[in-house]
C-alpha atoms as an extended CHARMM CRD file, in Angstrom:
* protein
*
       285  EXT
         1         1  UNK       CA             70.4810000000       88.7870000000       63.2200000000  PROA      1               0.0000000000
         2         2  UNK       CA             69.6160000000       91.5970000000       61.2490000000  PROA      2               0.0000000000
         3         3  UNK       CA             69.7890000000       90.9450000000       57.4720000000  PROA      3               0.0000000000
         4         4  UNK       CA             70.0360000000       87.3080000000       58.2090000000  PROA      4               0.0000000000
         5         5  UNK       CA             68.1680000000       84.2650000000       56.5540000000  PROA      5               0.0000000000
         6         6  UNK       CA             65.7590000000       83.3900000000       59.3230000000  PROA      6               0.0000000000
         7         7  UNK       CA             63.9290000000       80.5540000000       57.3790000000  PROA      7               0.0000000000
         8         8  UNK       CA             66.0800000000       77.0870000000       56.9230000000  PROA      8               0.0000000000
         9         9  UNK       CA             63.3930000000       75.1900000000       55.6560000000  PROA      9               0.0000000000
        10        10  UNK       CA             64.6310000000       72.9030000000       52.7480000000  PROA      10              0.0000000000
        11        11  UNK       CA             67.9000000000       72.8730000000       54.4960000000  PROA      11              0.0000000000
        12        12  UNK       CA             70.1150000000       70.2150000000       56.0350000000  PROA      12              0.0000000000
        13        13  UNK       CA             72.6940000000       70.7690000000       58.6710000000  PROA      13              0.0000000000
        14        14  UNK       CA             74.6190000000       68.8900000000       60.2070000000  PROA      14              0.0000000000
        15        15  UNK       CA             76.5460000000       69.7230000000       63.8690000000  PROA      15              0.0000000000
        16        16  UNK       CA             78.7350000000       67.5710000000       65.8690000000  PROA      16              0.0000000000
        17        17  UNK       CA             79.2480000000       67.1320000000       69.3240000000  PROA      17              0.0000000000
        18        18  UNK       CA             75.4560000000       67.5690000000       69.1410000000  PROA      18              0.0000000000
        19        19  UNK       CA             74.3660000000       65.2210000000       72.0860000000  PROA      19              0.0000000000
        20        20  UNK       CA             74.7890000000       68.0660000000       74.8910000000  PROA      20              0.0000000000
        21        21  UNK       CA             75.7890000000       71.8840000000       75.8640000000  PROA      21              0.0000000000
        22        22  UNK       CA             76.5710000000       74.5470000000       72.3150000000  PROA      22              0.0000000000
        23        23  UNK       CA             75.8110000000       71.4420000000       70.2130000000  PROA      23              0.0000000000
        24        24  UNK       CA             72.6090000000       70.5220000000       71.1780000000  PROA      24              0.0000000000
        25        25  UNK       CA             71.4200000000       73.8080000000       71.8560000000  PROA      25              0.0000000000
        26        26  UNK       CA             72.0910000000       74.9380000000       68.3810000000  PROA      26              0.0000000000
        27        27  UNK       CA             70.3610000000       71.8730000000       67.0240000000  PROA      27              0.0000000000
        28        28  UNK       CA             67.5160000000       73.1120000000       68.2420000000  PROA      28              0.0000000000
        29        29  UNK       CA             67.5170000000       76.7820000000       66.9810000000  PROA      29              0.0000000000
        30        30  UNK       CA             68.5210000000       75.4090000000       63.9230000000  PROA      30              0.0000000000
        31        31  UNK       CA             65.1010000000       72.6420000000       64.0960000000  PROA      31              0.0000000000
        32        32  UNK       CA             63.6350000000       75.6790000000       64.9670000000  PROA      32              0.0000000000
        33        33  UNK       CA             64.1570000000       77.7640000000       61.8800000000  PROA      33              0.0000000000
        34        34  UNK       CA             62.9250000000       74.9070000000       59.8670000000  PROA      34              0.0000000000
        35        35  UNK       CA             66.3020000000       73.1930000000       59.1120000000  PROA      35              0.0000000000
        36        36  UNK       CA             66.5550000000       69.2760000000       58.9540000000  PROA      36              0.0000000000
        37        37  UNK       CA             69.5950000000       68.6570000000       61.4430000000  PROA      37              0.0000000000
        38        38  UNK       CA             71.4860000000       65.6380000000       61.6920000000  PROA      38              0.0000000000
        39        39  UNK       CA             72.2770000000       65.1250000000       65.4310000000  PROA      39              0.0000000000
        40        40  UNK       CA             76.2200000000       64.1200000000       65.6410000000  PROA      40              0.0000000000
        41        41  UNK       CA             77.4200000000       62.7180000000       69.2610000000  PROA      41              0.0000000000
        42        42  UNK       CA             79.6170000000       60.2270000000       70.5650000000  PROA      42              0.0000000000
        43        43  UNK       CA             76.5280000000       58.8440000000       73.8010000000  PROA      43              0.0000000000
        44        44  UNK       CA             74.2170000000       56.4730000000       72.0730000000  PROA      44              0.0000000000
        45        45  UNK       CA             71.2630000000       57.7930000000       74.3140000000  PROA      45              0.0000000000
        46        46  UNK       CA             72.0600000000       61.5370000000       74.4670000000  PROA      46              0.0000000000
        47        47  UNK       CA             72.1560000000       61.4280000000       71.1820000000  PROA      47              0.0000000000
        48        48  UNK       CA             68.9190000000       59.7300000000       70.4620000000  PROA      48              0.0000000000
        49        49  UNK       CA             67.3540000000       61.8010000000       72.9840000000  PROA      49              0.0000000000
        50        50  UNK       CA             68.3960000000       65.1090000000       71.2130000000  PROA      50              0.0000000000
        51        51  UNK       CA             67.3630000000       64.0550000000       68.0830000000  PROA      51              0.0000000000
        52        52  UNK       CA             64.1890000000       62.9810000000       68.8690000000  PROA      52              0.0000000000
        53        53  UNK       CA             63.3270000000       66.0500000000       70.9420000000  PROA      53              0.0000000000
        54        54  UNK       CA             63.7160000000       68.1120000000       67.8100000000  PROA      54              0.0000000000
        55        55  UNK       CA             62.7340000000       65.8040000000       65.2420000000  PROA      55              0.0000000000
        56        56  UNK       CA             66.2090000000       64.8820000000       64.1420000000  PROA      56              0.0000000000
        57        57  UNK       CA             67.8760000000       62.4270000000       63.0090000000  PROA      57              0.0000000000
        58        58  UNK       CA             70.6040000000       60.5500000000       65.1660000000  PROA      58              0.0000000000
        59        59  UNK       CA             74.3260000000       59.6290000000       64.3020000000  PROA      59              0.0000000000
        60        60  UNK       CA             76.8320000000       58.3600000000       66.3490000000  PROA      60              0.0000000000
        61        61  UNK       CA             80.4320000000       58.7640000000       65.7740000000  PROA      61              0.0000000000
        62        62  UNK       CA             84.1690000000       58.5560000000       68.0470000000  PROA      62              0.0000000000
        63        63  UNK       CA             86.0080000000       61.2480000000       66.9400000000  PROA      63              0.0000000000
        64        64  UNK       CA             88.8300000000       59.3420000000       68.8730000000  PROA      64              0.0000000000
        65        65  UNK       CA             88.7500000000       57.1280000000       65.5270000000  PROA      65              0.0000000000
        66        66  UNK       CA             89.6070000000       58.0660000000       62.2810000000  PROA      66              0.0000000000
        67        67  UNK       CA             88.1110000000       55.1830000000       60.6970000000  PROA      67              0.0000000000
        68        68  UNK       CA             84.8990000000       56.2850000000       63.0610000000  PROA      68              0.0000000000
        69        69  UNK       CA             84.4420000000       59.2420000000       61.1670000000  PROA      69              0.0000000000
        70        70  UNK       CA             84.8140000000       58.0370000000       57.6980000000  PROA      70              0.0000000000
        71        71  UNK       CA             81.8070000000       56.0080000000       58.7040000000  PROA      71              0.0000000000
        72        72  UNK       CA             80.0850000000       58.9140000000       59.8750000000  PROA      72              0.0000000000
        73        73  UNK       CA             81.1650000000       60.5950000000       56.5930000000  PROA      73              0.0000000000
        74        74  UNK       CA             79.3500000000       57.5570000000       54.8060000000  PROA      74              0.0000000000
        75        75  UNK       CA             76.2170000000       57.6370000000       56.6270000000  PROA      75              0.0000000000
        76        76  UNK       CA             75.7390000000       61.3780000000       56.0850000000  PROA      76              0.0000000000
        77        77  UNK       CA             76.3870000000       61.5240000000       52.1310000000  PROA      77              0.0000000000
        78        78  UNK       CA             73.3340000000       58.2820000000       52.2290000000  PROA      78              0.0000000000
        79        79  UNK       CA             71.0970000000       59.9400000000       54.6590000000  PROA      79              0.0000000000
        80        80  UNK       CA             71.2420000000       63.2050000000       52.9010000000  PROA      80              0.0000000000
        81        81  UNK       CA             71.0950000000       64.3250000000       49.2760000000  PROA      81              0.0000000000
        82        82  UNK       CA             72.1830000000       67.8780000000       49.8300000000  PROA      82              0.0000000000
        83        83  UNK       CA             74.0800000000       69.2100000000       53.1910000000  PROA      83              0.0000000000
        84        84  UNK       CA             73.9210000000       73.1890000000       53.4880000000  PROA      84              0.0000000000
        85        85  UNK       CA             76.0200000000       73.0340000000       56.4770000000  PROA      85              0.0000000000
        86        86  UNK       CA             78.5920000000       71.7910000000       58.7830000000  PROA      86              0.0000000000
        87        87  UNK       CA             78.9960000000       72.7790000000       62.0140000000  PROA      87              0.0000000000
        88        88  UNK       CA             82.1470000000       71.2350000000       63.3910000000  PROA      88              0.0000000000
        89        89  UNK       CA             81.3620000000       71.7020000000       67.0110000000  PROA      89              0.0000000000
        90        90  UNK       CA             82.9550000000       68.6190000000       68.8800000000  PROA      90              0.0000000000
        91        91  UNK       CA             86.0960000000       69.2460000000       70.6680000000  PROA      91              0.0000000000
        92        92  UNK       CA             87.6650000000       67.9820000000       74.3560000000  PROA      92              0.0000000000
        93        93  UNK       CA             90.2770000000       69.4690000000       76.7470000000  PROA      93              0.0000000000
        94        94  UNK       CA             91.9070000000       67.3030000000       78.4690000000  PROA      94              0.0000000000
        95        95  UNK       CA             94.2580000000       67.6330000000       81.5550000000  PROA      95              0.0000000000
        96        96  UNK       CA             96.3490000000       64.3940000000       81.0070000000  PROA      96              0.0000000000
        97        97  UNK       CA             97.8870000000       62.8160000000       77.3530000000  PROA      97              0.0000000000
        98        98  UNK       CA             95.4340000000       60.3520000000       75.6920000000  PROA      98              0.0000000000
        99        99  UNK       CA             96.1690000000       58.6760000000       72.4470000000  PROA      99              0.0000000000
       100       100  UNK       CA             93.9210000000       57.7410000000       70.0170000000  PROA      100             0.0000000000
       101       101  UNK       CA             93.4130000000       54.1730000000       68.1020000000  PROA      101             0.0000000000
       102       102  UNK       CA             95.2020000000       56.0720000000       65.3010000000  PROA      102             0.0000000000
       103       103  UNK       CA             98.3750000000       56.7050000000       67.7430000000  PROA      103             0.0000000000
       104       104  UNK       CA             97.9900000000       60.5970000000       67.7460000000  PROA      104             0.0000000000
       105       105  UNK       CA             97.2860000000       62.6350000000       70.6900000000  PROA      105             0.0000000000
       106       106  UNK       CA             93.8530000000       63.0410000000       71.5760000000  PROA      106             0.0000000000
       107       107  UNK       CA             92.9650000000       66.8090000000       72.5800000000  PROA      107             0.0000000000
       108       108  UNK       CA             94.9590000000       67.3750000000       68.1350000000  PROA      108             0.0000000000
       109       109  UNK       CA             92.9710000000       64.3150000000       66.8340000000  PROA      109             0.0000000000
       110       110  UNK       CA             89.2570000000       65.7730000000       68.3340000000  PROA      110             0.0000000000
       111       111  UNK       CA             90.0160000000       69.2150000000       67.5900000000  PROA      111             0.0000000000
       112       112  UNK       CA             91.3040000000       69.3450000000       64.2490000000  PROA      112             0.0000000000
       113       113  UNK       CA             92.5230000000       65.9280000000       62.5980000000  PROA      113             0.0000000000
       114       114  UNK       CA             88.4470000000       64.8920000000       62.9600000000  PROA      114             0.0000000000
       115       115  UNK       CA             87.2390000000       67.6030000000       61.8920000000  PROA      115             0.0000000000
       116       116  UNK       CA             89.6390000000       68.3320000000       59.4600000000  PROA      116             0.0000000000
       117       117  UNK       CA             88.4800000000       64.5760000000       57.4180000000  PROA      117             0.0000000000
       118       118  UNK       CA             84.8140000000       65.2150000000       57.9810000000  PROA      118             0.0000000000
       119       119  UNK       CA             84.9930000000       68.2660000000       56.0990000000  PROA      119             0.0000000000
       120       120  UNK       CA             86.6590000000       66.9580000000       53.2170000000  PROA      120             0.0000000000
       121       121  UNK       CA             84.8500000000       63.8780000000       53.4260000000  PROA      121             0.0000000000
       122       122  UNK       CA             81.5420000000       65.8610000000       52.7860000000  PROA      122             0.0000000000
       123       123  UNK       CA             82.9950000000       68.7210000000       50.8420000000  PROA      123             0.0000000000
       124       124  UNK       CA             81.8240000000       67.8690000000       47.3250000000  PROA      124             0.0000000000
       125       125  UNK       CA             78.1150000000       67.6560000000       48.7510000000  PROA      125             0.0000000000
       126       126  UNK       CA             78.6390000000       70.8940000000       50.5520000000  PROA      126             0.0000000000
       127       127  UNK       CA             79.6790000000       72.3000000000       47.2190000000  PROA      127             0.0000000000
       128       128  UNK       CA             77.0100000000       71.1890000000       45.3560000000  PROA      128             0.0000000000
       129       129  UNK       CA             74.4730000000       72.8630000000       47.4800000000  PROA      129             0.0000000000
       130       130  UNK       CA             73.8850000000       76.8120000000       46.8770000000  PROA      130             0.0000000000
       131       131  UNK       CA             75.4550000000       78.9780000000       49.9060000000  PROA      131             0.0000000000
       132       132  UNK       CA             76.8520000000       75.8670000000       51.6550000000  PROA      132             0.0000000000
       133       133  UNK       CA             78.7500000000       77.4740000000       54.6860000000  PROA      133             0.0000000000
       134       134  UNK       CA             80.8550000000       74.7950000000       57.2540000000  PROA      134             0.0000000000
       135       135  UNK       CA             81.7370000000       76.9370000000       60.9320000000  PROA      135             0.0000000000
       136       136  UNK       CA             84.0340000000       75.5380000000       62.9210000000  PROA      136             0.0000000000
       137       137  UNK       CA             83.6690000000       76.2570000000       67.1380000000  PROA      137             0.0000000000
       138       138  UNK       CA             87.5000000000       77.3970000000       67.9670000000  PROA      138             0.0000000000
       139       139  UNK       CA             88.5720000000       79.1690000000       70.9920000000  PROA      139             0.0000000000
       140       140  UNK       CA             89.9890000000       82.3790000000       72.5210000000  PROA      140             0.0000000000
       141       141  UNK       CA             92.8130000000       79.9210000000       73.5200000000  PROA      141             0.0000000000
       142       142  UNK       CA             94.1650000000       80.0580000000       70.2550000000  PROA      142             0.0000000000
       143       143  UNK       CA             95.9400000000       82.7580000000       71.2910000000  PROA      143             0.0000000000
       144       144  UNK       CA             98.0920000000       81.0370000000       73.9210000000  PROA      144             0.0000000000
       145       145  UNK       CA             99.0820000000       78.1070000000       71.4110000000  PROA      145             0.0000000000
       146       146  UNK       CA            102.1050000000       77.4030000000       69.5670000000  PROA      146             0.0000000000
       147       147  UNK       CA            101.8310000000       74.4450000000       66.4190000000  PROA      147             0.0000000000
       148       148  UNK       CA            105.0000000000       73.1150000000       65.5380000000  PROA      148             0.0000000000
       149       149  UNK       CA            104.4560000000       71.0190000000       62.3150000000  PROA      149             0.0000000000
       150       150  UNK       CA            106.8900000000       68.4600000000       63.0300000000  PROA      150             0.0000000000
       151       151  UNK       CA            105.4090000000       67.8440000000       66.7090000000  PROA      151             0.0000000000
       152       152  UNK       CA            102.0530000000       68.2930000000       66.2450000000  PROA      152             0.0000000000
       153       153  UNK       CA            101.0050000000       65.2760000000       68.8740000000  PROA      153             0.0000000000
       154       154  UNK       CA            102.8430000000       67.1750000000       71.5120000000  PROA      154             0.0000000000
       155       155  UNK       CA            105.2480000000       64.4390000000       72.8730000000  PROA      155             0.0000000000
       156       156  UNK       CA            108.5570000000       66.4420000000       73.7200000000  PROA      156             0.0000000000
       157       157  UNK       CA            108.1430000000       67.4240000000       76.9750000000  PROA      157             0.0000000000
       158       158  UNK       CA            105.7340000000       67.5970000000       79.6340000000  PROA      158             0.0000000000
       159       159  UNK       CA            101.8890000000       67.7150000000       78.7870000000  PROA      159             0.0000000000
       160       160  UNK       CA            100.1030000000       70.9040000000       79.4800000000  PROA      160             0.0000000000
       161       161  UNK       CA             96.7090000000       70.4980000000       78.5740000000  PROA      161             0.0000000000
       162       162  UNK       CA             96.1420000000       74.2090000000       78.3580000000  PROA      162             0.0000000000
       163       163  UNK       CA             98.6010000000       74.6450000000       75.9800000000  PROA      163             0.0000000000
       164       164  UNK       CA             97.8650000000       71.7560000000       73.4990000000  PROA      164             0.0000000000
       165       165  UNK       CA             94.5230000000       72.5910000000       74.2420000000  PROA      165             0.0000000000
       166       166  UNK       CA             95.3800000000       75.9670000000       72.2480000000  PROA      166             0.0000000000
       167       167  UNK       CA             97.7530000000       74.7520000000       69.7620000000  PROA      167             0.0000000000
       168       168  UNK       CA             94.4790000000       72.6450000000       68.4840000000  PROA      168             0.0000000000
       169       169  UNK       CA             92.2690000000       75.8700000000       68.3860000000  PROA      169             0.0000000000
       170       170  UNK       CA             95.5490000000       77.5270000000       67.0990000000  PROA      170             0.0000000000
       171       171  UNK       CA             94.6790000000       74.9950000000       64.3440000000  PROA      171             0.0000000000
       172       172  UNK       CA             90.8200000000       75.7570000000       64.0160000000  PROA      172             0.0000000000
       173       173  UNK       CA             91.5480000000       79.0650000000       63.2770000000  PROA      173             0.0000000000
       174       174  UNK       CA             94.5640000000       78.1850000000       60.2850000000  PROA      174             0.0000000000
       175       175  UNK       CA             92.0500000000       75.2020000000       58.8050000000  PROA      175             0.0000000000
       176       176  UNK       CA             89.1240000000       78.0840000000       58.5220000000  PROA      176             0.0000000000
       177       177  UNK       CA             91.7160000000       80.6200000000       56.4260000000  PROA      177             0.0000000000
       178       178  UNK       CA             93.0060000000       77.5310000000       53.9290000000  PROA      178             0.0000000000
       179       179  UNK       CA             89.7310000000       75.6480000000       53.8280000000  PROA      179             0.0000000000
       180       180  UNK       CA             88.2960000000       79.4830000000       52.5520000000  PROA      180             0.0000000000
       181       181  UNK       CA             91.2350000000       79.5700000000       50.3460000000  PROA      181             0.0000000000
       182       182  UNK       CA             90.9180000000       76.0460000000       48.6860000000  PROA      182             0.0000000000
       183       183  UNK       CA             87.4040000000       76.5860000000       48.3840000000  PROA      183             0.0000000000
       184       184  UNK       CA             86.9640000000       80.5090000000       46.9270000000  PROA      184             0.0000000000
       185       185  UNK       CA             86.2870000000       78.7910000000       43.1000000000  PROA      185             0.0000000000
       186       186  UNK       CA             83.0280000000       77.2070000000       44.8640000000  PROA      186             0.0000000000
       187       187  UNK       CA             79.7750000000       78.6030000000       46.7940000000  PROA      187             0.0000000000
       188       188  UNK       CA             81.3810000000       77.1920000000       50.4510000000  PROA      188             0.0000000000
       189       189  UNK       CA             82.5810000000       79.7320000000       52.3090000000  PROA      189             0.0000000000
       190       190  UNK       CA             83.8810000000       78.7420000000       56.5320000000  PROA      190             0.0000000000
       191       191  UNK       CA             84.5790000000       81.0740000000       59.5240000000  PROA      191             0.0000000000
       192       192  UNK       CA             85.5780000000       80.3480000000       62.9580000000  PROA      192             0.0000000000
       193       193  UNK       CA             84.2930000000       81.3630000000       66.3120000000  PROA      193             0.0000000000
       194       194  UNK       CA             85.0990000000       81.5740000000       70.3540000000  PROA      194             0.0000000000
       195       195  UNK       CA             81.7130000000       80.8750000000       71.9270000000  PROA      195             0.0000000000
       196       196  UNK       CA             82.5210000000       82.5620000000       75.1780000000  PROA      196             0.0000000000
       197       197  UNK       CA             82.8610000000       81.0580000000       78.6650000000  PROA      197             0.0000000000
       198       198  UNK       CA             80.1670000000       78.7060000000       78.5030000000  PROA      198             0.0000000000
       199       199  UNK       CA             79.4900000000       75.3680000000       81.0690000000  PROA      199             0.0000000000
       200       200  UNK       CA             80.1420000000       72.4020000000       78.7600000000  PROA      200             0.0000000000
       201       201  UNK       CA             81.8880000000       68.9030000000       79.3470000000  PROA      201             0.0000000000
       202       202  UNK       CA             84.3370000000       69.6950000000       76.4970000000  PROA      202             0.0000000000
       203       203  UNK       CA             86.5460000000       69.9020000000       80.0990000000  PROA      203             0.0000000000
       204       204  UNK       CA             84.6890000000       66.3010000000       81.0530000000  PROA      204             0.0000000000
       205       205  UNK       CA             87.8840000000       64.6420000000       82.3470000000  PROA      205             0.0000000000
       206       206  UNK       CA             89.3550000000       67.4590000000       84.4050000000  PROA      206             0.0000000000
       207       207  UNK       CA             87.4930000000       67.1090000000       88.0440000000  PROA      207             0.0000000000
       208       208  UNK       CA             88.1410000000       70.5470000000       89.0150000000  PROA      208             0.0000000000
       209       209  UNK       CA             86.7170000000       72.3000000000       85.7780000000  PROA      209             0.0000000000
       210       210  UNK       CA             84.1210000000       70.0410000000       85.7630000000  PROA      210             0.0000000000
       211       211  UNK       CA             82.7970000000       71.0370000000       89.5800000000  PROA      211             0.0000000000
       212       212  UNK       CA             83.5030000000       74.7180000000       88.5080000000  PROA      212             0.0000000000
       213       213  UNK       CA             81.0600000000       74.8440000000       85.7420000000  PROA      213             0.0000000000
       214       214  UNK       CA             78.7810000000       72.7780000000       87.6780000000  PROA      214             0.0000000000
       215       215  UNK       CA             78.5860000000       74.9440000000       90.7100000000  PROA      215             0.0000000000
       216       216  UNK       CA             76.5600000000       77.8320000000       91.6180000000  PROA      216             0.0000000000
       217       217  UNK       CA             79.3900000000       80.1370000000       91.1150000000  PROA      217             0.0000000000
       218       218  UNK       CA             80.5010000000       78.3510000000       87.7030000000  PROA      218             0.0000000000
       219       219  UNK       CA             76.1190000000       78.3150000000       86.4650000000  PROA      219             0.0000000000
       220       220  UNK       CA             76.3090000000       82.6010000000       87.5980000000  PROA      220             0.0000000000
       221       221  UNK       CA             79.5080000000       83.6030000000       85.6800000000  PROA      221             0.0000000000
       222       222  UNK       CA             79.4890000000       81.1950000000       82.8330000000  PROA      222             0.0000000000
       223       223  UNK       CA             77.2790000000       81.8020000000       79.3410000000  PROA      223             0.0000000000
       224       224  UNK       CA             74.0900000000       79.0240000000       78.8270000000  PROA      224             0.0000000000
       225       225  UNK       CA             75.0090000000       76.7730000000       75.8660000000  PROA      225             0.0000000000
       226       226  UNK       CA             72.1710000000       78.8840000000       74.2770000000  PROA      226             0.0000000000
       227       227  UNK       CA             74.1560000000       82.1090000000       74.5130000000  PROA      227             0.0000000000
       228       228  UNK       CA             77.3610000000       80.0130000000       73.3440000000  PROA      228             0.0000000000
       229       229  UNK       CA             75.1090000000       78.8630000000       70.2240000000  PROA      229             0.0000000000
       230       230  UNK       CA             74.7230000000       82.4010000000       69.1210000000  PROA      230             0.0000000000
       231       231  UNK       CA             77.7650000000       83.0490000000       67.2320000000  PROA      231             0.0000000000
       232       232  UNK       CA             77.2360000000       79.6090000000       65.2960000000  PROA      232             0.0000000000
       233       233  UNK       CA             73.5930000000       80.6950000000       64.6230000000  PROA      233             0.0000000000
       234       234  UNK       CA             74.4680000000       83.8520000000       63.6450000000  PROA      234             0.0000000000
       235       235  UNK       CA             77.3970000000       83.2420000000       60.9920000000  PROA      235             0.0000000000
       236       236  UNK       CA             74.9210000000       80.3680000000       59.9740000000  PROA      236             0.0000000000
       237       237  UNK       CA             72.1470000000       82.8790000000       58.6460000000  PROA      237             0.0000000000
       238       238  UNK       CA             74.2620000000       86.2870000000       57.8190000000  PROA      238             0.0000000000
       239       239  UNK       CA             73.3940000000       87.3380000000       54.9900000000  PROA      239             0.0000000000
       240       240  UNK       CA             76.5970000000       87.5630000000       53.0620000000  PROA      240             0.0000000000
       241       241  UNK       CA             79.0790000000       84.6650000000       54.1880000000  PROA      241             0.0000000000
       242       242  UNK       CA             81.4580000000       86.1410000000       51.8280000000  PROA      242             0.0000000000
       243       243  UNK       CA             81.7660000000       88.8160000000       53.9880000000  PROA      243             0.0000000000
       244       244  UNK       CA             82.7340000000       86.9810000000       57.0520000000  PROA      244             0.0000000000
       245       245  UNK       CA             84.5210000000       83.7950000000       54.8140000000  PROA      245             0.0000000000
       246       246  UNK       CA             88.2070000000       83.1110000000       56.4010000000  PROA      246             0.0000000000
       247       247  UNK       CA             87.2910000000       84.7020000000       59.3800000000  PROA      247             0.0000000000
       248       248  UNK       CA             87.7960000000       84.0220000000       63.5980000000  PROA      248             0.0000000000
       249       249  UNK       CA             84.6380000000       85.9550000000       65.1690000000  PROA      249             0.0000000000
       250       250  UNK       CA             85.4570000000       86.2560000000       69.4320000000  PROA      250             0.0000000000
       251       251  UNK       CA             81.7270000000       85.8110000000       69.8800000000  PROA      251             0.0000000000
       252       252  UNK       CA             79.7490000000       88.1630000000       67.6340000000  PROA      252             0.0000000000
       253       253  UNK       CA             82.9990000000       90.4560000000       67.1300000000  PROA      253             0.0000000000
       254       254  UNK       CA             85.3020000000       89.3880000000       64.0230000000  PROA      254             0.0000000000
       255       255  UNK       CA             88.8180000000       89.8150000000       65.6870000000  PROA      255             0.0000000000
       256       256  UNK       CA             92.2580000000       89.4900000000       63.6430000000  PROA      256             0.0000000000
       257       257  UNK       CA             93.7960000000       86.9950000000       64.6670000000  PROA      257             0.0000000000
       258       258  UNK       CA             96.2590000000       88.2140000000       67.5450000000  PROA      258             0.0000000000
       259       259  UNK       CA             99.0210000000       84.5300000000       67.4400000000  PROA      259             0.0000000000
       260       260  UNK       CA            101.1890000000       85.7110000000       65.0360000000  PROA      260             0.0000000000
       261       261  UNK       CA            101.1580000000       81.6980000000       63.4740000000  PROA      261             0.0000000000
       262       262  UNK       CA             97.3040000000       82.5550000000       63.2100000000  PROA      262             0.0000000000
       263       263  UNK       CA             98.1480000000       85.0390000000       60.3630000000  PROA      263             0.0000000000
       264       264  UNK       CA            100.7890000000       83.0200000000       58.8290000000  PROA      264             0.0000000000
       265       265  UNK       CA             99.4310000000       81.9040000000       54.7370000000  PROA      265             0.0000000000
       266       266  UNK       CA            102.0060000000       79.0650000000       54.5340000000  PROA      266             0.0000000000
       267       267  UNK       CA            101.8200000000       77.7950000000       58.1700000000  PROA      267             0.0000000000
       268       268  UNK       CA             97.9870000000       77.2100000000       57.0450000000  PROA      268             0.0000000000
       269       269  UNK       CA             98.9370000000       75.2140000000       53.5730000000  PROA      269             0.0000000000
       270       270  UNK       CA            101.8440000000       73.4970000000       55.4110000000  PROA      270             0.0000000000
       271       271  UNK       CA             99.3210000000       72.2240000000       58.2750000000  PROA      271             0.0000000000
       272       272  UNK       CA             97.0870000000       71.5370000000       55.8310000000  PROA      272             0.0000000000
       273       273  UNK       CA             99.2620000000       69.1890000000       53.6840000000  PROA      273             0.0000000000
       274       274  UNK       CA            100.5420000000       67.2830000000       57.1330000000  PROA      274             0.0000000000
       275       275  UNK       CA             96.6290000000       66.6980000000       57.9480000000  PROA      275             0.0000000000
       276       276  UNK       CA             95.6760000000       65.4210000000       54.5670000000  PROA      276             0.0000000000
       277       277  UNK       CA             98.9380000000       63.0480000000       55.0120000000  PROA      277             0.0000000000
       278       278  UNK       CA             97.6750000000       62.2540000000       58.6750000000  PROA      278             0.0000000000
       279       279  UNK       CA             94.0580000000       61.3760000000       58.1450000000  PROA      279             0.0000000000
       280       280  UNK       CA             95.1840000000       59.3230000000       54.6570000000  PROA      280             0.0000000000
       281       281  UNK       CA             93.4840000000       61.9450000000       52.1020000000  PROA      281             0.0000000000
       282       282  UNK       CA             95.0040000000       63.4210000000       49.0230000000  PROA      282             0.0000000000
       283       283  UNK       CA             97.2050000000       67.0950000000       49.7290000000  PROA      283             0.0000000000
       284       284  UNK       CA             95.7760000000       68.9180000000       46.3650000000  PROA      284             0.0000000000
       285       285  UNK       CA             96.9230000000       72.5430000000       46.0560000000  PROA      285             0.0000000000
């Protein structure tokens, strides 16, 4: 991290999906550079447990509710007079359709609908805080996805978790470019990043992913969640965020975005305006 602000001290963050694997890991680089982290997981005790290894403070939250995360939004903006940054970590794959209490399909609502509120929720504390920065974790499965606007909870035709799984990352990466866009007139700038191949449970539900990154062969071949922490700690602390604001990183390489709909301006405001209509917030320009 040459260049980079080492020293967080003074500084909140907050990162989701926090109770385990990339989230938990960076927690506690970021507890380690002196931030104060607020610990963001869906298990009560995991949770806890993080938190109190690193002297953070828990909060739960289902991003499988909408109204779930507008809590969370509430508690944060009490606990927390200034927040520096968001690290929208929390995702899921899943092999077979879920639906959420809000009626949309899970794998979109987890990914990016969640996400997507959070981040507005807490935007005007981000911006009032000097080189606020919110990184979102995406994937290199972007690539494979297709979003169409008017289908977005993937019911016509079969489910293929793979590829809804990507149309949702497909999403990560459009939400970074307008959220950058919407925000250039403020000090928040956002970028987007692929940790790698890392063991997680964002697979949790699919048995045979789940004993792959478990086993011997999955622990030799996969990254640690500490190496999949290292983009997010490292477009956490560059130097200039300007420099990197809009943009996907594949690990610690910034990549153009290689799915066409990835570079597509008015895909991004369009997907933008359906989410604000989706999560009940107001579509400003």
């Amino acid at each position: 991290m040459s260049g980079a602000t080492r020293d967080l001290s003074g500084r909140t963050v907050v990162v989701t999906g926090a109770s385990a694997g990339i989230g938990a890991a960076a927690a506690r680089l970021f507890a380690e550079l002196g931030a104060t982290v607020a610990v963001v997981g869906r298990s009560r005790d995991k949770t806890a447990e993080v938190a109190a290894r690193i002297g953070g403070r828990a909060h739960l939250v289902d991003y499988g509710s909408l109204e779930s995360v507008r809590a969370l939004a509430a508690d944060l903006l009490a606990a927390y007079e200034r927040i520096d940054l968001l690290a929208n970590n929390a995702g899921v794959r899943l092999a077979r359709r879920a639906v959420s209490v809000d009626g949309h399909e899970m794998t979109f609502q987890v990914n990016h609908l969640a996400p997507f509120l959070l981040t507005n929720l807490l935007l005007e504390r981000l911006a009032a805080a000097p080189d606020a920065r919110v990184i979102n974790t995406g994937s290199r499965m972007y690539r494979m996805g297709r979003l169409d606007l008017d289908d977005l909870d993937a019911t016509r035709g079969p489910f293929r978790g793979g590829r809804v799984y990507g149309a949702a990352k497909l999403a990560t990466v459009l939400f970074t470019a307008e959220l950058a866009r919407r925000t250039s007139a403020t000090g928040v700038t956002t970028s987007a990043f692929h940790p790698g191949d890392v063991s997680t449970d964002v697979t949790r539900d699919n048995a045979l992913l789940r004993y792959f990154m478990t086993s011997r062969l999955g622990r030799a071949v996969l990254l640690s969640p500490e190496q999949g922490a290292e983009p997010l700690l490292h477009l956490a602390t560059v130097a200039d965020p300007q420099a990197v604001n809009g943009a996907y990183f594949d690990r610690l390489t910034r990549e153009d975005p290689k799915n066409p709909q990835a570079r597509d301006p008015r895909l991004a405001r369009l997907l933008w305006e359906r989410s604000a209509q989706l999560t009940g917030l107001a579509a400003s320009p």
